[in-house]
C-alpha positions in Angstrom: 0.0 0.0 0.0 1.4 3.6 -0.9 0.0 6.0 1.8 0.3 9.8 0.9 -1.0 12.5 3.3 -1.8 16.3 1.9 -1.2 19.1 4.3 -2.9 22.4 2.5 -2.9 25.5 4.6 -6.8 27.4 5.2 -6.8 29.1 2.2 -7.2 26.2 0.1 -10.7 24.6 0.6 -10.2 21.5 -1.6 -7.9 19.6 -3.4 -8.0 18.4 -7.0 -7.4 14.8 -7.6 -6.3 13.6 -11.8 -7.2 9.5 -12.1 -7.5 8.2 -15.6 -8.8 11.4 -17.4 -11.4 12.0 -14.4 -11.1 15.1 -12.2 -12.2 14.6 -8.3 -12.5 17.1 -5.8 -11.8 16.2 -2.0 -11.6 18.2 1.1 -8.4 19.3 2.5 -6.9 16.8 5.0 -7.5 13.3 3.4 -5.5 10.4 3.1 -5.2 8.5 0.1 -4.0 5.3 -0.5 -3.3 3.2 -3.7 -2.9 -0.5 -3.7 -0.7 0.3 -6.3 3.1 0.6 -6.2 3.0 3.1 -9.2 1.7 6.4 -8.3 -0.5 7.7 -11.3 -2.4 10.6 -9.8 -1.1 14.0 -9.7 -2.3 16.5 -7.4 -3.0 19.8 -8.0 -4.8 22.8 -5.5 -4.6 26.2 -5.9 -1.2 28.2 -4.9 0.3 25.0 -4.2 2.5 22.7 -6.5 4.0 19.4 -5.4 7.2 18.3 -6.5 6.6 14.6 -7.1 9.7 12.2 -5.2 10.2 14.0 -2.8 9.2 12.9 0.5 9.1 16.4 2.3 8.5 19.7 0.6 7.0 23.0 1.3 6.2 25.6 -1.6 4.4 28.4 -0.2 1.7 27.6 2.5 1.3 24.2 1.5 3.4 21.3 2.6 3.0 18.3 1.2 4.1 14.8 2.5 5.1 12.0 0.6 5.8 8.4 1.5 6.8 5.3 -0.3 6.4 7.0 -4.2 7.8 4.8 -7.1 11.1 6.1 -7.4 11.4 6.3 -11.6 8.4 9.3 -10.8 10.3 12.6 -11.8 10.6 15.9 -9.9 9.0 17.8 -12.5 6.1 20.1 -11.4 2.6 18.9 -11.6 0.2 21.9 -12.4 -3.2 23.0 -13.5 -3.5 24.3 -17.4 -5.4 27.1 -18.1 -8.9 25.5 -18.5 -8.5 22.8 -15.4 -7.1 20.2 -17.4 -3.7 18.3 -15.8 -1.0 18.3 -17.4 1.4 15.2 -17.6 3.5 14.6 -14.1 5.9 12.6 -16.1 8.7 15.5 -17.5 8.9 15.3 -21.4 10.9 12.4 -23.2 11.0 11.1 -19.8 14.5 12.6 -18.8 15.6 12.7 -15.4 19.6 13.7 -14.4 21.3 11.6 -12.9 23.2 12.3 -9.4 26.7 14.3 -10.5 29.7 14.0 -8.4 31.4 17.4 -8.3 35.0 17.2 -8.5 36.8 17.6 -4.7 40.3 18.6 -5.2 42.2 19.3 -1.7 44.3 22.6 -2.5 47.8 22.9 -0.4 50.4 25.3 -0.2 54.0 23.5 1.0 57.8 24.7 0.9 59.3 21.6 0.9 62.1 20.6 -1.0 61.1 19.9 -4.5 63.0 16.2 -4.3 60.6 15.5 -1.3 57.6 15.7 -3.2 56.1 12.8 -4.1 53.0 13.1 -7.0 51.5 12.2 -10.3 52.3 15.3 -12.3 54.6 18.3 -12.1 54.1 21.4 -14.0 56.2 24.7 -14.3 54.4 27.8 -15.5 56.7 29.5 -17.6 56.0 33.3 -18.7 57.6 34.8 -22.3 60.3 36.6 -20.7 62.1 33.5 -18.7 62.4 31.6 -22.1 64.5 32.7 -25.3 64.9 30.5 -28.2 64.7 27.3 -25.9 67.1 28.5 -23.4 66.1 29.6 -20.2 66.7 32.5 -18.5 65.1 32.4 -15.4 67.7 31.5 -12.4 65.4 29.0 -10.8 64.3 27.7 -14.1 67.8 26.6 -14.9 68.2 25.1 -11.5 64.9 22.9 -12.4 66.5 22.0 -15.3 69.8 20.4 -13.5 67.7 18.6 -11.0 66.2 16.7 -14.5 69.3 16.1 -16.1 68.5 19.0 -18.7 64.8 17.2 -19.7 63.0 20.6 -19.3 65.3 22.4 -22.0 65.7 19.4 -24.1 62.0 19.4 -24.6 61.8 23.2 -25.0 64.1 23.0 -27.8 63.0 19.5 -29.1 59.5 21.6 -29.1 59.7 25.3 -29.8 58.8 26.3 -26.5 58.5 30.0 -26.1 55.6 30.2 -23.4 53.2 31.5 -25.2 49.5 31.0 -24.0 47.9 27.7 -24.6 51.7 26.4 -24.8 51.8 22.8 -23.1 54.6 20.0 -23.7 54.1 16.8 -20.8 57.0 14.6 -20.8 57.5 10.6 -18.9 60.3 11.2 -16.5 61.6 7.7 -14.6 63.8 7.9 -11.1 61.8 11.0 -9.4 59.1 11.1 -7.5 56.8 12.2 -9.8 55.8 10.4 -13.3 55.8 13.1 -15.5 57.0 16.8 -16.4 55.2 19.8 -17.8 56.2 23.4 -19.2 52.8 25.2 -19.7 52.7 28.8 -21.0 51.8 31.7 -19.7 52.1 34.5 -22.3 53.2 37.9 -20.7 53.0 39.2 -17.1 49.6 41.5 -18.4 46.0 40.1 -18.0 47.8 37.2 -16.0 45.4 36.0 -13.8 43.4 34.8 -17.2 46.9 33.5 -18.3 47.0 31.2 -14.8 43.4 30.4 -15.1 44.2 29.0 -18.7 47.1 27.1 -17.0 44.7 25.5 -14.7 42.8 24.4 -17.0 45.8 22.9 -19.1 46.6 20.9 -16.5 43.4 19.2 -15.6 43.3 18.3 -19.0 46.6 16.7 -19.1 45.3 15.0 -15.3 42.4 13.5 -17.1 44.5 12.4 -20.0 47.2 10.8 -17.6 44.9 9.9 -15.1 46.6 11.1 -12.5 45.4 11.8 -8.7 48.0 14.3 -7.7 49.6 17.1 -9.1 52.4 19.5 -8.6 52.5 23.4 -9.3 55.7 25.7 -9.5 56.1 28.9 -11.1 59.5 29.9 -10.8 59.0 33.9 -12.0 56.5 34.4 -8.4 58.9 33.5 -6.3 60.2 37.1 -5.5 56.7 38.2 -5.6 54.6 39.6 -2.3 52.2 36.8 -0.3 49.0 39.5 -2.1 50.1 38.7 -6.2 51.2 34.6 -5.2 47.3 34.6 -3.5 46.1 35.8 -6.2 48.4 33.7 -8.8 47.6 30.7 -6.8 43.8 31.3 -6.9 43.5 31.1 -10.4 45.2 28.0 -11.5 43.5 26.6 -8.3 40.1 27.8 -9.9 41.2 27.2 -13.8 41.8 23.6 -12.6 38.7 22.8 -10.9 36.8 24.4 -13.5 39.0 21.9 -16.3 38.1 19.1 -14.4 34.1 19.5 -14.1 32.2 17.9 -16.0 28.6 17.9 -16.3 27.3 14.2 -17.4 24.1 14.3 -16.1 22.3 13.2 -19.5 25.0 10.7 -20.8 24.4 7.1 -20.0 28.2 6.6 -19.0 29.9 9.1 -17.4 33.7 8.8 -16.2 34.5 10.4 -12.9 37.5 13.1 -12.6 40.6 10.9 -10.5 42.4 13.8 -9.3 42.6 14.2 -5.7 45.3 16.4 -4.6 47.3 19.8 -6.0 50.1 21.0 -4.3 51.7 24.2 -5.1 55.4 24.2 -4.0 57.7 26.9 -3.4 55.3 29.9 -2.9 54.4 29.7 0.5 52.1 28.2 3.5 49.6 29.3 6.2 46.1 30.2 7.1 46.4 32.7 4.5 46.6 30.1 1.7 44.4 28.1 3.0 41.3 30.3 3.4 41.8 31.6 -0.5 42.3 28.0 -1.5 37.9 27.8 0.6 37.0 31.3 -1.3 37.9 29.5 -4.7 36.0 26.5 -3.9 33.2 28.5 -3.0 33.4 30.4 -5.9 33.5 27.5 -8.2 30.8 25.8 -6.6 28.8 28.8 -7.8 30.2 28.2 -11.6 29.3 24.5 -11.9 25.3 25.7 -10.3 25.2 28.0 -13.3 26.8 25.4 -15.8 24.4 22.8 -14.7 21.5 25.2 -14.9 22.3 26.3 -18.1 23.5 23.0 -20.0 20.2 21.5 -18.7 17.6 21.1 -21.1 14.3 23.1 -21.2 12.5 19.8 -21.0 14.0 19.5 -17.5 14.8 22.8 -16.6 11.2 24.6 -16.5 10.4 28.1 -14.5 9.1 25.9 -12.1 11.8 23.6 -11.6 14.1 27.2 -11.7 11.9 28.8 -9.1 12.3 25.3 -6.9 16.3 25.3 -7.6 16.4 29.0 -5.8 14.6 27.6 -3.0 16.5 24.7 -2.4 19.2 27.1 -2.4 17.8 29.6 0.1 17.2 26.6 2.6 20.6 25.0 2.1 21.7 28.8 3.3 19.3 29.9 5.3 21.2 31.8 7.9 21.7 34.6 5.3 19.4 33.2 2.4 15.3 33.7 2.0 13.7 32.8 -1.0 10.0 34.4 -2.4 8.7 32.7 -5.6 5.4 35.0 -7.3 3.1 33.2 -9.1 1.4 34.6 -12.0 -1.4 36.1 -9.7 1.0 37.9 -7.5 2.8 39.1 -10.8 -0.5 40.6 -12.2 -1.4 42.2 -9.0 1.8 43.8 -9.4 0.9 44.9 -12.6 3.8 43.2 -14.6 2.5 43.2 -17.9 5.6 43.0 -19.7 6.7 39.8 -18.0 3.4 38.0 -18.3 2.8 39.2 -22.2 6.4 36.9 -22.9 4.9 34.2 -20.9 1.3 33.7 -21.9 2.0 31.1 -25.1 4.0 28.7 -22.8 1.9 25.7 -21.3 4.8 26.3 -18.1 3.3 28.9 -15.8 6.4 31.6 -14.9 7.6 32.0 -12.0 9.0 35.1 -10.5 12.1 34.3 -8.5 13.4 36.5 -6.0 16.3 36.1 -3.0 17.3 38.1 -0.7 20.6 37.8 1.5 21.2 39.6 4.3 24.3 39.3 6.2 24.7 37.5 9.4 26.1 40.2 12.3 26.1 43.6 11.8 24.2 46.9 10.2 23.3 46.6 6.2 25.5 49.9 4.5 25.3 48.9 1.1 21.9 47.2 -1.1 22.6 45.6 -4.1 20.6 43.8 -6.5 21.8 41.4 -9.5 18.7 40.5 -12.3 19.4 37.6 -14.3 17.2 37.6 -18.1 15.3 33.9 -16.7 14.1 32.9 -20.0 14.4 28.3 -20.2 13.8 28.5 -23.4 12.8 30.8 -26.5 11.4 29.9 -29.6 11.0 33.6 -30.4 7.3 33.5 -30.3 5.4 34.5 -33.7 8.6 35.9 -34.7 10.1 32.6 -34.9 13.8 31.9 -34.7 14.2 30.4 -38.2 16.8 29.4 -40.9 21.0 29.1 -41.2 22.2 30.5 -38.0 19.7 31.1 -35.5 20.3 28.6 -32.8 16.9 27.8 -31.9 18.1 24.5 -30.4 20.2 26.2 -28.2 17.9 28.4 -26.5 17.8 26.2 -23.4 20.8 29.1 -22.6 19.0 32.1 -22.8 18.8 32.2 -18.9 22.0 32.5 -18.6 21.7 35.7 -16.9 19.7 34.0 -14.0 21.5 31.5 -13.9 24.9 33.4 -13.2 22.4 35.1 -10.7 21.9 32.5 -9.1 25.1 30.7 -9.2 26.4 34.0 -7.6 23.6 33.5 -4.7 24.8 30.3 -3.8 28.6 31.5 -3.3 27.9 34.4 -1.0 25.4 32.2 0.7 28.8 30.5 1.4 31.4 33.5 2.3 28.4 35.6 4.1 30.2 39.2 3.4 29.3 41.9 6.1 27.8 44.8 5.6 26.1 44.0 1.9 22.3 42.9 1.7 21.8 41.6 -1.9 18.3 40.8 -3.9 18.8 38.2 -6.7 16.0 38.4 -8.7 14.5 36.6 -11.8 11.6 36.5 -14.0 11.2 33.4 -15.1 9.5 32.1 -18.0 9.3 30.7 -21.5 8.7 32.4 -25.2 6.8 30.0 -26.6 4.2 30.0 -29.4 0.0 29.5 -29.2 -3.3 30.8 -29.7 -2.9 32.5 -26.0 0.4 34.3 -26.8 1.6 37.7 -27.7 1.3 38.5 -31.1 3.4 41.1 -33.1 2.0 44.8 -32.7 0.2 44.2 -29.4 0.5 47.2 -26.7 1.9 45.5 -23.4 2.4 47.7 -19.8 5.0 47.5 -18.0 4.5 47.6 -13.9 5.7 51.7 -13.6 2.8 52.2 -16.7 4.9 52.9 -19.2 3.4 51.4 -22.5 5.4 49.1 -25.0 4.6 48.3 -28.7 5.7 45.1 -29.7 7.1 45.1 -32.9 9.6 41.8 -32.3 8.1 38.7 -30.3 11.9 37.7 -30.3 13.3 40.7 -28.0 11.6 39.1 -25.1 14.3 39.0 -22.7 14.2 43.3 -22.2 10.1 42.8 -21.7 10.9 40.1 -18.6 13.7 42.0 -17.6 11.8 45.3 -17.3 9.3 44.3 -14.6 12.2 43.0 -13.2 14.5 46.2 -13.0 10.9 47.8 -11.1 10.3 45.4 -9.0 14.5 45.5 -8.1 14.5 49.8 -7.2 10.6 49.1 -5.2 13.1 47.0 -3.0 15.2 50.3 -2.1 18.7 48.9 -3.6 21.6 51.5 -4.4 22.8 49.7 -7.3 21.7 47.0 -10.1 23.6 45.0 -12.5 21.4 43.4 -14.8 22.9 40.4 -17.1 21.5 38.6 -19.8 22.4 36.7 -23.4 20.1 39.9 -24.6 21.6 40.4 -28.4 23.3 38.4 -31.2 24.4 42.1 -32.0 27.1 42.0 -29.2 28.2 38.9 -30.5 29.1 40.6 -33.8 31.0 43.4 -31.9 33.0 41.6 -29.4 32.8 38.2 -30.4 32.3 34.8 -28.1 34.5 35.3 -25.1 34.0 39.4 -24.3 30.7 40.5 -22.3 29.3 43.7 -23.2 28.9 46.4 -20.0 26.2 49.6 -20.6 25.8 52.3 -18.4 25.4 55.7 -17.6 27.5 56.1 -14.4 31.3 55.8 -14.8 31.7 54.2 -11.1 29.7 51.3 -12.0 31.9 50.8 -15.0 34.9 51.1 -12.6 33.4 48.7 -10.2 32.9 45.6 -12.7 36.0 46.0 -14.7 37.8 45.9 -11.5 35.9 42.9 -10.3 36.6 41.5 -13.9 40.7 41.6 -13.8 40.3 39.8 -10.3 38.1 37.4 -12.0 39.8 36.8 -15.3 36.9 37.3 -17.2 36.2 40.2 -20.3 34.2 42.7 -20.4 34.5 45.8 -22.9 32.3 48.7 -22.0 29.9 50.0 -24.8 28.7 53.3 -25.1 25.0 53.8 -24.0 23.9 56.3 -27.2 21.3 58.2 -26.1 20.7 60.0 -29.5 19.9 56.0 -30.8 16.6 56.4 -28.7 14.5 57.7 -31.3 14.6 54.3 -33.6 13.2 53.1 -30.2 9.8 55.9 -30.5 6.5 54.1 -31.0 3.4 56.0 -33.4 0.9 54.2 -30.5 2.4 53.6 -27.2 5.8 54.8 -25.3 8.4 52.8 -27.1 9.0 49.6 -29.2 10.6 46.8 -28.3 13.3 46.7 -30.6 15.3 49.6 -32.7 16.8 48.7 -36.4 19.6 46.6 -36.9 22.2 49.2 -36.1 23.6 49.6 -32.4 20.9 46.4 -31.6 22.7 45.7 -28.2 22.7 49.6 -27.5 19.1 50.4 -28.2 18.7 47.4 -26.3 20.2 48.7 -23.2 18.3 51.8 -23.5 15.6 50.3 -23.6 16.6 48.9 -20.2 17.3 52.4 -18.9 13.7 53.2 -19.2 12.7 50.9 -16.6 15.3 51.7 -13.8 14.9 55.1 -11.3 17.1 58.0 -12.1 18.5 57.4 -8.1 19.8 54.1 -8.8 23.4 53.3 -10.2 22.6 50.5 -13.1 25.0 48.5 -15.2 23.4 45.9 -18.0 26.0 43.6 -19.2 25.0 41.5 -22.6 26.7 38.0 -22.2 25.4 36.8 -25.2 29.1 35.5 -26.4 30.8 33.6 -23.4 27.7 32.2 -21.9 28.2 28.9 -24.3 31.4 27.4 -25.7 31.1 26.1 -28.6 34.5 24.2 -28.4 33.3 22.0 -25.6 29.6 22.5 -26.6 28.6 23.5 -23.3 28.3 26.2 -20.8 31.0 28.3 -19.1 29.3 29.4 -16.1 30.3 32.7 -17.1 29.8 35.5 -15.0 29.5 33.9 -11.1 33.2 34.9 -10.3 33.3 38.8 -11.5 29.5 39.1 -9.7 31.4 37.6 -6.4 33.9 39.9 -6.8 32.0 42.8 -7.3 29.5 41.9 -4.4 32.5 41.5 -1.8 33.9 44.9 -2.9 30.6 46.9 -2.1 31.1 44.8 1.2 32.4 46.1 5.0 
């Protein structure tokens, strides 16, 4: 017997019951059993949604309890469509992830002697300047070199090394204590903390390739350099490595797990202060593979709802600084967000507004921030369909991006609980999607500050999501709001796939983020925010359009942006349409978490 008892708070007078095509209605409070081991009914009431499998939930005011379901029943949402018909509890093609094992690498900082070590793997990270024509000229290089028998500049010869970025040359070594010997390039001592990353990453993929389960780091041009620039050194190869060996199998059959164990950087250091950059990376990092795994997942898996549940589950894990609110579309129309809802009204998913807040643990709030992530799971581009050579409708699944760098930022200052910062992560969730219900090109949609909007392009969804958004962000009294989302394929024509666009109006907010982007490694290039460019946006019938001509697309976009955030507020949008998605590894990058981090701790006490 399968015993399943429904907890539904007073404001819910009666519960819907789905068996075989028939609808039932009981009273709150009942207990149904099934002699059945296979649970077919799905359960539905209103303001509450139950997330089947799992055996204790609470959404809202309604807590359901579950006991002894089938276990090959899915976590995907079970709600009511439009006209009171159930949809399917199973999730579409019948996908579920499987459990992922993220990669736990224990980071150490030793000054032993190098003949002492014991590993796998040694690499040297060599910059421009210490080699010449194979010959090294870096003192401790040399001495490297004579421990080896002269293997290091035999191979730099043999190979042409010249330690350029992306330069790697692994050799077999026999009578050490290590297996193996690596020069890997770092280019020149500018934008070296992307350099380092890049080393990183090298060397988890010559790990994977050796299978090795400990590694060895020296880099003999920091040695002379202050504890501050070897942290910082240090954290990136630390992060670039972690980062190369994560890898998000969820949906393949047969997945091999990451072997390495251990990475020990010798000769830079020791102490507390190593060790607590060495947490802040993991931490970091842990934000990066939330975002990649939100983001590579597919929008038959990833809905608003199951987006809106992720947040939660994210504000419990953290809930000494974390709380979580989740609006459905009722609570979004009494706000008046008509933008958002217009995007969302062809999708058969309900959207789900997502916002957290995090508020420190000890001590008074001086600075409020928000970060609003574009949440759309997937776009079709509505009646203006994505079409023909080039489009990338069957990538879409990444168009929340921007939410989920949001919310991959969430989760790591959930973890390093900064002082003095209070931060709203918000998201409007949803999915552009085609029907007879949906918005149609030239319909007049309001926005929740009244301001009227004439849709001229069902495809430039993301701004109409994100400007209820930006208004509901200033009604929460913030100072300043970045915004980020993969808003334009026009940015990707002017700065390509690895450089994020950054619009504003307030030079301190452009000094801000490009300061948290050199700590982070990652690119941003800031775009001028044309003002003059507003009048392609002017519409005969209402306020504005939704989209400008194809000149200065990502700018107009911004703009159009602007309209929706009070003059008191300090805004930045950033367009991450590029480096959101490599298509090298076909997957995402988890771009963004680490510069949002950055910037969050340095508006921090």
């Amino acid at each position: 017997m399968v015993g399943i008892r429904i907890n539904v708070a007073s404001s819910c007078s009666s519960i819907l019951i789905a068996s075989r095509g028939t609808l039932k209605t009981l009273p709150v409070g009942v207990t149904l059993k099934s002699a059945s081991s296979t649970l077919s009914h799905s359960f539905c009431c209103t303001r509450a949604i139950a997330a089947a499998g799992d055996k204790n939930r609470t959404f809202g005011s309604t807590s359901f309890l579950f006991s002894g379901l089938n276990p090959h029943i899915t976590r995907s949402f079970s709600e009511m469509g439009n006209r009171g018909v159930p949809k399917a509890l199973y999730t579409l093609g019948l996908t579920k992830p499987a459990e992922l094992s993220l990669p736990q690498i224990a980071f150490s900082a030793k000054e032993i002697d190098l003949k002492e070590w014991k590993g796998d793997i040694l690499a040297v990270g060599v910059f421009e300047k210490d080699v010449s024509n194979g010959v090294f000229e870096n003192g401790r290089l040399k001495e490297l070199d004579g421990f080896v028998n002269g293997v290091l500049s035999e191979v730099a010869k043999e190979e042409d090394f010249s330690g350029k970025i992306g330069q790697t040359t692994f050799v077999r070594l026999s009578g050490f204590g290590f297996q193996r010997l690596g020069l890997v390039g770092l280019g020149k001592k500018n934008g070296v903390n992307k350099a380092l990353k890049g080393f990183g990453e090298a060397l988890a993929a010559a790990a994977k390739s050796a299978q090795a389960i400990r590694v060895g780091v020296i880099l003999p041009s920091a040695q002379d350099l202050s504890t501050t620039v070897k942290l910082d050194f240090l954290s990136a190869i630390a992060a670039g490595v972690l980062l190369g060996v994560h890898e998000d199998n969820r949906f393949k059959s047969e997945a091999k797990q990451p072997l390495l164990k251990s990475l020990d950087f010798l000769e830079l250091g020791s102490g507390l202060e190593f060790e607590h950059r060495f947490k802040y990376v993991e931490q970091v990092c842990s934000g990066v593979f939330l975002t990649r795994h939100l983001v590579n997942a597919p929008a038959n898996v990833l809905t608003p709802s199951a987006l809106a549940d992720e947040a939660s589950f994210i504000a419990s894990t953290y809930s000494d600084v974390l709380t979580a609110k989740i609006l459905d579309v009722e609570q979004c129309k009494e706000l008046k967000m008509g933008s958002y809802l217009g995007v969302a009204a062809a999708s058969a998913n309900p959207p789900k507004f997502i916002h957290l807040i995090y508020k420190p643990p000890t001590g008074d709030v001086k600075t409020r921030l928000a970060i609003v992530g574009k949440g759309l799971t997937f776009d079709s581009g509505g009646y203006n369909l994505k079409t023909g050579p080039g489009c990338s409708i069957e990538l879409m699944k990444f168009d929340m991006g921007g939410s989920a760098a949001a919310l991959g930022a969430a989760k790591a200052i959930g973890q390093i609980k900064p002082l003095g910062v209070e931060v709203h992560f918000i998201v409007a969730a949803c999915e552009n999607m085609i029907s007879g219900t949906g918005m149609r090109p030239g319909d007049v949609i309001t926005a929740s500050n009244g301001k009227t909007i004439e849709v001229n392009n069902t495809d430039a969804e993301g701004r109409l999501t994100l400007a209820d958004a930006l208004v509901y962000a200033c009604k929460q009294g913030v100072d300043k709001i970045v915004d980020l989302a993969t808003l334009t394929g026009a940015c990707i024509i002017a700065l390509g796939n690895e450089i994020a666009g950054m619009y504003t109006p307030n030079d301190d907010m452009a000094e801000e983020l490009s300061k948290a982007s050199e700590a982070s490694g990652e690119k941003f290039w800031r775009m001028p925010l044309e003002e003059s460019y507003w009048e392609s946006m002017k519409s005969g019938i209402a306020d504005m359009v939704n989209t400008g001509g194809r000149p200065g697309g990502s700018i107009t976009a911004a703009l159009f942006l602007k309209q929706f955030v009070d003059d008191n507020v300090k805004w930045l949008h950033i367009d991450m349409a590029g480096p959101v998605w490599s298509e090298k590894k076909r997957c995402a990058t988890g771009f963004a978490v680490p510069t949002l981090v950055e910037w969050v701790l340095k508006n921090s006490s």
